[in-house]
C-alpha beads as a LAMMPS data file, in Angstrom:
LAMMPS data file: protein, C-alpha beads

134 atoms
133 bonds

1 atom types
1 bond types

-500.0 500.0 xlo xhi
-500.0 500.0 ylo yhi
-500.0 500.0 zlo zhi

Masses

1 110.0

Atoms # bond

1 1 1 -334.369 -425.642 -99.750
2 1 1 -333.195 -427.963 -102.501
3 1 1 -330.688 -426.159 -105.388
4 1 1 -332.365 -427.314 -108.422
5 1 1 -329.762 -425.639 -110.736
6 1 1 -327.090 -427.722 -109.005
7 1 1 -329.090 -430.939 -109.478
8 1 1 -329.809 -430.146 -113.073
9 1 1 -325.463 -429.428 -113.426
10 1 1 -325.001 -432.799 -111.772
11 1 1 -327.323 -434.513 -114.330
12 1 1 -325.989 -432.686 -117.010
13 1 1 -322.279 -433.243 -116.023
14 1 1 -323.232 -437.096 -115.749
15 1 1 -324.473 -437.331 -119.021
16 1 1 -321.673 -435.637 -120.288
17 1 1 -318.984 -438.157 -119.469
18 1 1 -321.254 -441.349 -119.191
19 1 1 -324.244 -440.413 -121.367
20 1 1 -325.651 -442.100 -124.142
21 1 1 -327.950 -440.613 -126.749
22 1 1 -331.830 -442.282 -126.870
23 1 1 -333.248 -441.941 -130.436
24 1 1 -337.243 -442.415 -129.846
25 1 1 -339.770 -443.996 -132.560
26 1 1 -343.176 -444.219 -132.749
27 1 1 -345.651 -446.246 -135.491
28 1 1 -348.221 -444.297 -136.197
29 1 1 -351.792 -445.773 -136.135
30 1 1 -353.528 -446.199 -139.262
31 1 1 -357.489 -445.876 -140.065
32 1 1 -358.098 -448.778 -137.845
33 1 1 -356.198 -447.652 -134.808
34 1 1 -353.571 -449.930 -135.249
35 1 1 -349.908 -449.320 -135.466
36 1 1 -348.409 -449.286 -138.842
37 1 1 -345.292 -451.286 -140.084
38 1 1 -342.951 -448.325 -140.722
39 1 1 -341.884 -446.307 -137.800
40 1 1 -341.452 -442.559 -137.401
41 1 1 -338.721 -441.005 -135.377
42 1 1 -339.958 -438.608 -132.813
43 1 1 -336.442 -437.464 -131.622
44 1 1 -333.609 -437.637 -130.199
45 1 1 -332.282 -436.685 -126.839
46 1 1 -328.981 -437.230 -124.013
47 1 1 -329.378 -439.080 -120.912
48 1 1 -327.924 -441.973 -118.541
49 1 1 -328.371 -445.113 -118.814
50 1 1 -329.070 -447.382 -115.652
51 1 1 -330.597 -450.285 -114.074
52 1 1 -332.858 -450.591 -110.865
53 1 1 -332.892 -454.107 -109.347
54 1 1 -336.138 -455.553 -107.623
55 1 1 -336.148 -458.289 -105.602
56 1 1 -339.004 -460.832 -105.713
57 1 1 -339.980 -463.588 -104.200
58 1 1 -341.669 -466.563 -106.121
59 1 1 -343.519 -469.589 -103.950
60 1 1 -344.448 -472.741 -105.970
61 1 1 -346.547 -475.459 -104.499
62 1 1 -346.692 -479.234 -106.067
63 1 1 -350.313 -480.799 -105.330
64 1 1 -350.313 -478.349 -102.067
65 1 1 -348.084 -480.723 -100.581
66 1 1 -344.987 -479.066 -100.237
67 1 1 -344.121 -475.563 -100.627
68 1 1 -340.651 -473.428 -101.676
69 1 1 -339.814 -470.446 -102.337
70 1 1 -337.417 -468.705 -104.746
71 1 1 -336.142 -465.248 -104.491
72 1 1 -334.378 -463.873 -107.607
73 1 1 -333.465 -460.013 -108.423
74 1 1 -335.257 -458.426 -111.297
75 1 1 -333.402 -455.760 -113.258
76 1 1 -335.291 -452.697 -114.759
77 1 1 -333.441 -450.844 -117.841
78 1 1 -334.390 -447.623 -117.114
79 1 1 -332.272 -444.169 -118.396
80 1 1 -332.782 -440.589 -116.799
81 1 1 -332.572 -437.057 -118.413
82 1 1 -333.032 -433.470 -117.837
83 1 1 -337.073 -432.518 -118.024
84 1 1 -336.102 -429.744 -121.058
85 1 1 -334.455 -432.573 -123.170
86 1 1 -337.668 -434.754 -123.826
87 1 1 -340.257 -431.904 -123.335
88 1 1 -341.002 -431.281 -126.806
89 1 1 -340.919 -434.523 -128.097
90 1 1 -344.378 -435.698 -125.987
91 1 1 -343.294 -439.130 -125.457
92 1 1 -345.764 -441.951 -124.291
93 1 1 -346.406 -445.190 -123.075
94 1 1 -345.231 -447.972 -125.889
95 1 1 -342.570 -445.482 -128.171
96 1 1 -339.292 -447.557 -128.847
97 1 1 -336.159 -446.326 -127.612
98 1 1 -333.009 -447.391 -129.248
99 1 1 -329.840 -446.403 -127.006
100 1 1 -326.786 -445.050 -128.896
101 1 1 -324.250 -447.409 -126.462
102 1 1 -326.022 -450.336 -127.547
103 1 1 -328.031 -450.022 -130.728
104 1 1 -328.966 -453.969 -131.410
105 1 1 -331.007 -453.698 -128.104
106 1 1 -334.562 -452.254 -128.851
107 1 1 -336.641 -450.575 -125.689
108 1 1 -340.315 -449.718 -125.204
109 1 1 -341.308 -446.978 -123.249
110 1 1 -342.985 -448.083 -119.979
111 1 1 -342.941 -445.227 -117.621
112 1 1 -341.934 -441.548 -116.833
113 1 1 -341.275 -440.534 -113.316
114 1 1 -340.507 -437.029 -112.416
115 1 1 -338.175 -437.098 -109.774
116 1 1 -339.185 -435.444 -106.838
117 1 1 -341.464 -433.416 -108.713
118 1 1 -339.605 -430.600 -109.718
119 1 1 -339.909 -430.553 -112.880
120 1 1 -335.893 -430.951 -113.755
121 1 1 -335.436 -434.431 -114.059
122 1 1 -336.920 -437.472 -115.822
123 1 1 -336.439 -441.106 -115.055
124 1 1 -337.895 -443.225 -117.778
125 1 1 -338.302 -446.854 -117.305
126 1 1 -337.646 -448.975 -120.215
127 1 1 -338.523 -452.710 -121.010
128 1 1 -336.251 -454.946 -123.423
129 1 1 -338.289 -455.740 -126.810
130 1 1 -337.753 -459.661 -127.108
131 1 1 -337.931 -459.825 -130.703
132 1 1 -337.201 -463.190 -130.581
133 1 1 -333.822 -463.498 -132.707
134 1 1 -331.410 -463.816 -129.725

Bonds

1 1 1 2
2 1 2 3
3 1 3 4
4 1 4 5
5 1 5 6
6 1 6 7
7 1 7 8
8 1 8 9
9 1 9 10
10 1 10 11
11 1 11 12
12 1 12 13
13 1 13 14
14 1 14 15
15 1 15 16
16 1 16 17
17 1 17 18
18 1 18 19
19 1 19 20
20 1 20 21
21 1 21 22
22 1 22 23
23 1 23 24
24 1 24 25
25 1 25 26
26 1 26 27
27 1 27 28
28 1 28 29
29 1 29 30
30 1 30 31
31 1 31 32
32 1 32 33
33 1 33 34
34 1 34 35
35 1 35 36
36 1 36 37
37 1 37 38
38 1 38 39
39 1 39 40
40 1 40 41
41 1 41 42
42 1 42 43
43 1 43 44
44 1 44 45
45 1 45 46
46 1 46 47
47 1 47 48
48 1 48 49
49 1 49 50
50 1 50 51
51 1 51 52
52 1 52 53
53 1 53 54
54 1 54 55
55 1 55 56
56 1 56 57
57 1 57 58
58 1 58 59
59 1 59 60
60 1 60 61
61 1 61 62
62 1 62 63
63 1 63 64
64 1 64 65
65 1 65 66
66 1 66 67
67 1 67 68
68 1 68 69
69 1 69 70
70 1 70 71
71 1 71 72
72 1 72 73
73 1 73 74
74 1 74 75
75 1 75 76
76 1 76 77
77 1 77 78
78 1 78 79
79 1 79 80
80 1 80 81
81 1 81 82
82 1 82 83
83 1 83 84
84 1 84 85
85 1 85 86
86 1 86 87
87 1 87 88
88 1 88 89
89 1 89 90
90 1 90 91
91 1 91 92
92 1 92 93
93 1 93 94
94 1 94 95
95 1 95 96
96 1 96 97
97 1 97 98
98 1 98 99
99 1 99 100
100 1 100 101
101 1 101 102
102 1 102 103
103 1 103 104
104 1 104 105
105 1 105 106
106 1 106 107
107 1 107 108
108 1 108 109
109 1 109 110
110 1 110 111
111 1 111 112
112 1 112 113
113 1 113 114
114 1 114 115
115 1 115 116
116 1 116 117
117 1 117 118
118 1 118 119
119 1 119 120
120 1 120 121
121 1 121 122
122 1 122 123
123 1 123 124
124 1 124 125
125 1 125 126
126 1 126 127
127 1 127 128
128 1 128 129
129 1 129 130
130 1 130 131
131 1 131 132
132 1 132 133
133 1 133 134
């Protein structure tokens, strides 16, 4: 039987020392549906930044005569919290994230997992907004 007290006082003793603060937006729609130019914040709330890598492979043919392949690792911005912190604020798919250790960077909201699914901790995956200035 898994302590899910001590898991939550691991994750909250992580984002203690290493934690950043993610301040979520959201553009409301207007009588079209669309989103609007000025966004509203939603909230605020602590968690831990981190990165998953993937590894893919990528095969390119020329005229189907010859054939390579390239592997290259694929890095996922992703930043995981305790369940309670993000409850209320009902994220979803497509809110922008700004991350207090890094606040030129702007994030979309891709995914929430619920680790193991107990209910105590999220792990959001983010994606890097390329807005095109860098």
């Amino acid at each position: 039987m898994v302590n899910t007290k001590f898991e939550a006082y691991k994750l909250t003793r992580a984002i203690k020392t290493s934690g950043v603060v993610a301040t979520v937006s959201r553009a409301p729609l207007n009588e079209f549906g669309e989103p609007g130019d000025t966004p509203l914040l939603v909230g605020t709330f602590p968690g831990l930044f981190h990165n998953d890598k993937s590894y893919v492979m990528e095969t390119t043919s020329d005229s189907g005569l010859s054939r390579s392949s390239v592997g290259r690792v694929i890095g996922r911005p992703m930043i995981m919290c305790l369940m309670e912190s993000v409850v209320g604020l009902d994220l979803e798919i497509g809110d922008k994230i700004v991350l207090s250790s890094d606040a030129d960077k702007l994030y979309e909201l891709v995914e929430l997992n619920d680790i193991q699914e107990w209910g105590i901790i999220v792990d959001i995956t983010l994606r890097l907004v390329d807005d095109g200035s860098a």
